[in-house]
N, C-alpha and C positions, 0 to 999 in steps of 0.2 A: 572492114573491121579486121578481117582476115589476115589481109595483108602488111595494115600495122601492128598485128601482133606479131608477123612473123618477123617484121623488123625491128622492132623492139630487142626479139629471141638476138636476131643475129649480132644486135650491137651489143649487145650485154653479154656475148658469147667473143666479140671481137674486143670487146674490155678487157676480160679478162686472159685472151689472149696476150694482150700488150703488155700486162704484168710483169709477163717471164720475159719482156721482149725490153723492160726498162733496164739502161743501160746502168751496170753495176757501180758503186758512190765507192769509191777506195778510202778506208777508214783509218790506216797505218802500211806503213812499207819498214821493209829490215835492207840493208847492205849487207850480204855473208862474206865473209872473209878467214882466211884457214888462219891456223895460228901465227906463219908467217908473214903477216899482212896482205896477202895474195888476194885478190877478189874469187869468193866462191862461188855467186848468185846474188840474188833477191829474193823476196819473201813481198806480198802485196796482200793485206786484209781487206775482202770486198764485202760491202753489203748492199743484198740485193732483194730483192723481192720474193726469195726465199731462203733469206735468213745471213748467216757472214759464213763465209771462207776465205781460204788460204790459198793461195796460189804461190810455190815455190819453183823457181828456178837455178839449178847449181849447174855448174862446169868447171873442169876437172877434178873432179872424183873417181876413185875406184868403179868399173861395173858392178853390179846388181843390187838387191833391197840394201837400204839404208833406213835404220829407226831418227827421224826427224817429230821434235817436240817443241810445245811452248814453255819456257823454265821462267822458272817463279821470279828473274830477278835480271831487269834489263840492264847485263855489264856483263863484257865479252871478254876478261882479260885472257891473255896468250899465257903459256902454251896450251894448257886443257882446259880452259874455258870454265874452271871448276864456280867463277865466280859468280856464272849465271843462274848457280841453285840447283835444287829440282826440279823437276816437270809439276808444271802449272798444277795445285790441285786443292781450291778453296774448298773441295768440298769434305775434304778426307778421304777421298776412295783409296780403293785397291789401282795397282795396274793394270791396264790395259782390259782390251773389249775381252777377252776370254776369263777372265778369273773372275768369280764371286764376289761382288763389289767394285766391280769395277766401273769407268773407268775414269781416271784424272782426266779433267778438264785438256789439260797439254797433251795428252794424249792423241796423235796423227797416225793415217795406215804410213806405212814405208817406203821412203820414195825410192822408184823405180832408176837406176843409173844404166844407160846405153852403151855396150862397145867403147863408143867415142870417150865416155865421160860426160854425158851433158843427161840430164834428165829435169821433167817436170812434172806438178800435179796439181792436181786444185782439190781442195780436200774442205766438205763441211766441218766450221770447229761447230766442237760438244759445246751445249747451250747456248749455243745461238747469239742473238744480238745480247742479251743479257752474260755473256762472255765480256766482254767492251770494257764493263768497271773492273773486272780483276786481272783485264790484259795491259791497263792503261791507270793500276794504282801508283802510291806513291813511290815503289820501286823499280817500276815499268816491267817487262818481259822481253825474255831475248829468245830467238829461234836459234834452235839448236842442229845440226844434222851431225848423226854417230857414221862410225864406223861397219858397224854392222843391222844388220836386220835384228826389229825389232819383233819379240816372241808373242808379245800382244799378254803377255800373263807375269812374268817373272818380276814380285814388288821388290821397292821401288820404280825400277831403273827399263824393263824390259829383255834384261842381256845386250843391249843394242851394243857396249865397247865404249871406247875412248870418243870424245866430241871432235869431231874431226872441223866443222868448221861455224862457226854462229855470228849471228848481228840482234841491235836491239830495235824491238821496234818504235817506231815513233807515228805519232797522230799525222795524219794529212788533213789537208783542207781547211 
């Protein structure tokens, strides 16, 4: 008896091991592209077994932080990208994780840019799988990456600068 409880334990402990171990269902990808048609990266929305993220990759970019959001409004036009809206925010917040009400939905930390110009991140988006219906309405969503570091507080926008380069997303699978 002993010993099928302890194997019981173990397989219900090796279950939920597999959880973290199912391989992530890609739910949207973006093309970035700087305002001169130029390829800047990707963008890939995963959802997995605990919950959706972002995983963004840019090259050539300036080094260091970069304020990178989801805007309310899938369409990239050139030069400042102004057509993509503002950062994602069904719900009415404030900006970003430090202010009082905060924070939009679109709201991402900063992506880190290397020496080289290439940087990456995988970033949990705010609310989860129930993000989906207002990342994928009837205007779509486009990622954005600024120019500068984003302050995590300063409403609207965050201080981040000019939109140095974006794509919209679109559904996979």
């Amino acid at each position: 008896m002993r010993k099928v409880g302890m194997t019981l334990v173990a397989s219900a402990l090796a279950g939920c091991a597999s959880m973290d171990e199912v391989p992530p269902d890609p739910v949207g990808e973006a093309r970035l592209s700087f305002a001169n048609g130029s390829p800047a990266g990707t963008a890939t929305l995963l959802n997995d077994a605990r919950g959706l993220r972002i995983v963004v990759t840019a090259t050539g970019m300036t080094p260091g932080a970069h304020g990178f959001h989801l805007h309310t409004t899938g369409k990239c036009e050139a030069p400042g990208f102004t057509s993509a809206g503002g950062h994602l925010n069904p719900d009415n917040r404030k900006h970003g994780a430090l202010a009082a009400g905060g924070a939009h939905l679109g709201d991402l930390p900063n992506l880190e840019i290397g020496a080289g110009g290439s940087g990456r991140a995988t970033e949990v988006v705010p609310g989860g799988r129930g993000a989906l219906a207002a990342i994928f309405d009837g205007d779509g969503t486009a990622v954005v990456i600024h120019a500068q570091p984003d302050d995590y507080r300063t409403d609207p926008t965050g201080n981040a600068g000019d939109r140095v380069a974006c794509g919209v997303l679109s559904r996979t699978g």
